[in-house]
C-alpha positions in Angstrom: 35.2 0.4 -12.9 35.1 -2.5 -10.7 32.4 -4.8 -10.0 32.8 -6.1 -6.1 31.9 -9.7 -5.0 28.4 -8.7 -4.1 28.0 -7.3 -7.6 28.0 -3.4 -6.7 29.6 -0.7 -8.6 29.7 3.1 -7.8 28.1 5.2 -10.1 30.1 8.3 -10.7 28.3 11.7 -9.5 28.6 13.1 -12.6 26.2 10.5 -14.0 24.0 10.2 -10.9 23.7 13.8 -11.5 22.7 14.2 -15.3 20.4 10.8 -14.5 18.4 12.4 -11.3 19.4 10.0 -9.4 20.0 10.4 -5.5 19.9 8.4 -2.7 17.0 6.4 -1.9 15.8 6.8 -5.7 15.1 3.5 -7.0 16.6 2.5 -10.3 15.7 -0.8 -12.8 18.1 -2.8 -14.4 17.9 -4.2 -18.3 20.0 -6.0 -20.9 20.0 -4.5 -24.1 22.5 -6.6 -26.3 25.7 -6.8 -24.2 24.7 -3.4 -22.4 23.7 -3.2 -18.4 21.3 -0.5 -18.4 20.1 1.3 -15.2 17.1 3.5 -15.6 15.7 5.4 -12.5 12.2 4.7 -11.7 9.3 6.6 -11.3 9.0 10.3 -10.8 11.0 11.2 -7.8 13.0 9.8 -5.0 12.0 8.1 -1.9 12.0 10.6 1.6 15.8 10.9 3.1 15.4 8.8 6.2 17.1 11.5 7.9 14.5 13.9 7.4 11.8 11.6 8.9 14.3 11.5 12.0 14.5 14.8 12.3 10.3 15.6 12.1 9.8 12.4 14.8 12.6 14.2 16.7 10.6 17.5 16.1 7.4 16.6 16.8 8.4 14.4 20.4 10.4 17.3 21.6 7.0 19.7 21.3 5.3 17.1 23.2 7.2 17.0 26.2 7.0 19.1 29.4 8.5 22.7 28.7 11.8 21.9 31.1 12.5 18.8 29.1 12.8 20.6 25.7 15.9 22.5 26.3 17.7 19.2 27.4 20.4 17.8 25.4 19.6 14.3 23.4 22.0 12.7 25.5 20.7 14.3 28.5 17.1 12.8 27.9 18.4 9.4 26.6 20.0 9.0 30.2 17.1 9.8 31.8 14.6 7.5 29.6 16.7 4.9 29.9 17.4 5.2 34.4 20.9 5.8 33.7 21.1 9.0 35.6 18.9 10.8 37.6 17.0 13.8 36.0 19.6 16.7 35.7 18.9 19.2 38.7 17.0 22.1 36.2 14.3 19.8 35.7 14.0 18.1 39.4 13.6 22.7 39.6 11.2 22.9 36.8 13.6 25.3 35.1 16.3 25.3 32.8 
């Protein structure tokens, strides 16, 4: 296995796996002799930031008007940010 400039190294899946490790799960680091050992930390792993998007996502499409939740993210990015007037269904009130 290869060790890169920074230090990093891949741990295969297989391990990851059998270790409970995941992504976001915090590991520590000890020298036992000559050995590198990585032990995960505490009881479970951190929240997938992904999953927080998703539930701020969630819960600022329910607070908008009705005509604005069936809008496309790109749709409402353009209109937050003035690039384009609001799309013609919601200038209606309908979609």
């Amino acid at each position: 296995m290869h060790v890169t400039d920074k230090g990093q190294v891949t741990i295969p899946k297989h391990i990851r796996i059998a270790a409970g490790v995941a992504p976001g799960s915090e590991v520590s680091f000890s020298l036992e002799g000559s050995r590198i050992v990585i032990t995960p930390v505490g009881t479970g792993v951190k929240d997938d930031r992904r999953d927080t998007l998703r539930a701020a996502a969630a819960r600022a499409r329910a607070s908008m008007k009705p005509e604005f939740r069936q809008l496309a993210a790109d749709e409402i990015m353009k209109f937050l940010r003035g690039e384009d007037a609001a799309p013609a269904a919601v200038r209606r009130g309908h979609r």
